[in-house]
Each structure stands twice: as structure tokens, then as C-alpha cells.
N, C-alpha and C positions, 0 to 999 in steps of 0.2 A: 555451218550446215548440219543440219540432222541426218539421223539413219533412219530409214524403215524398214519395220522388222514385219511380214507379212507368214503366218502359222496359220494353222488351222486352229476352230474356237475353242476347243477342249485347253490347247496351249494356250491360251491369251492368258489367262489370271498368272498360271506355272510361270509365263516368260518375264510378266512383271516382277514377279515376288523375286526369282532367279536375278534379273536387272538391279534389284533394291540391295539384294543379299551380298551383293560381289562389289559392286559400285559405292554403297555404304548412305544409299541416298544422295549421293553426289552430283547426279542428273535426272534431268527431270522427263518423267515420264508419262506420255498423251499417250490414252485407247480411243482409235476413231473405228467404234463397234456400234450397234444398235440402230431401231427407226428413227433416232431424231440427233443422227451424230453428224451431219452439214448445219445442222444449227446448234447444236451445243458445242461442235471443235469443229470454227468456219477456219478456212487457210491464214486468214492471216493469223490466228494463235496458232494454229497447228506449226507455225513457222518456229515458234519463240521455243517449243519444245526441243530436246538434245534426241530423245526417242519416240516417235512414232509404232505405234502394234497397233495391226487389224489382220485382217484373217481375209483369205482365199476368195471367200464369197463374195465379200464389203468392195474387195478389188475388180473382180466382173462385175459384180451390180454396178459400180460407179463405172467401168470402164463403156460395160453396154448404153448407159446413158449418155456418157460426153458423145459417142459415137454415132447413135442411131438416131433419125433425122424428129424432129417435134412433132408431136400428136397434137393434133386439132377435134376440137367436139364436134359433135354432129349436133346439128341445129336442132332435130329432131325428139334422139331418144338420148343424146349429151354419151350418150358413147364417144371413147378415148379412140381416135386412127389415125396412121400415120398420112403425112398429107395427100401422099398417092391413092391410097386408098379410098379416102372419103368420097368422090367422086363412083365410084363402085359400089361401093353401101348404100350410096343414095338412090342410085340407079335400081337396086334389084332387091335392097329390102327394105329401106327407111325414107324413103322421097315418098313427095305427094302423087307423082306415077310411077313410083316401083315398080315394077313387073316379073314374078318370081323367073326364071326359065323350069324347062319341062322338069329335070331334075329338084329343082330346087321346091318343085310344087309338090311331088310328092314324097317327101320330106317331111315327116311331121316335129314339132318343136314344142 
């Protein structure tokens, strides 16, 4: 089993070099950082690694995802909503009879 070592991004490059310097190259070392790092380092390699580093953020972003329920498009304007909501959208700003309410009409956008 691996470790993961979870720093803030300033420390990501520092914790590697530090991991290289002491360990002697000995183990091997996965950064699951950036916009395209679930397809560059998918779980099954991330597995085969001894270390894992990612930072603070990478950990919420992925957490709020596994977590929070699927966004579905709107047929309309392909706006991203959660599935509770689309029904609401549709209703008062993006349906074929939306109907603003008194607030929402004067309201300019």
C-alpha cells in the first residue's frame, strides 16, 4: 500500500525533491495535481505508486465531486443544474412558459 502525502501547492515540487533526496530514488513517486490529472494518473496507476502528493484543493475539488449529486443540462440554454433544481429553472427562467415572479422581473440581467 502507498502513502499520501496531501501539502499545500507551493510544497508539492519541495516534498518531491525532499522524497528523492532522502530515499535515494528508491520509491516511486505520483503528483496527482492539475486540470487533466484523473486522466493522466487514473486509480488504477495511482495504485502501483509507493507515494502519492496532491495538495489541499485537488482533495476538496475531488471530494465535492464524489459527494454532490449529477448536474443534468437544461434542454434549453444546456446550462449545468443539479437534478433538483432543473425543474425550477425551467419553471421561472428557461421553459417555453417561464414566468419571471414580481421580484425576479425587476431585476435586470
Amino acid at each position: 500500500a502507498g502513502t499520501l502525502v496531501i501539502c499545500p501547492v507551493i510544497a508539492l515540487t519541495q516534498w518531491k525533491e525532499e522524497i528523492l533526496k532522502f530515499t535515494d530514488g528508491s520509491l516511486s513517486i505520483c503528483t496527482y495535481h492539475g486540470p487533466d490529472r484523473e486522466k493522466e494518473t487514473p486509480r488504477e496507476l495511482m495504485k502501483k505508486y509507493d507515494i502519492v502528493l496532491t495538495t489541499y484543493q485537488v482533495m476538496e475539488a475531488d471530494f465535492r465531486k464524489m459527494t454532490s449529486p449529477n448536474r443534468v443540462e437544461c434542454p434549453n440554454c444546456g446550462g449545468k443544474f443539479k437534478i433538483d433544481k432543473l425543474p425550477i429553472h425551467l419553471k421561472y427562467f428557461c421553459g417555453e412558459n417561464a414566468q419571471r415572479t414580481e421580484a425576479q422581473s425587476r431585476q435586470r440581467r
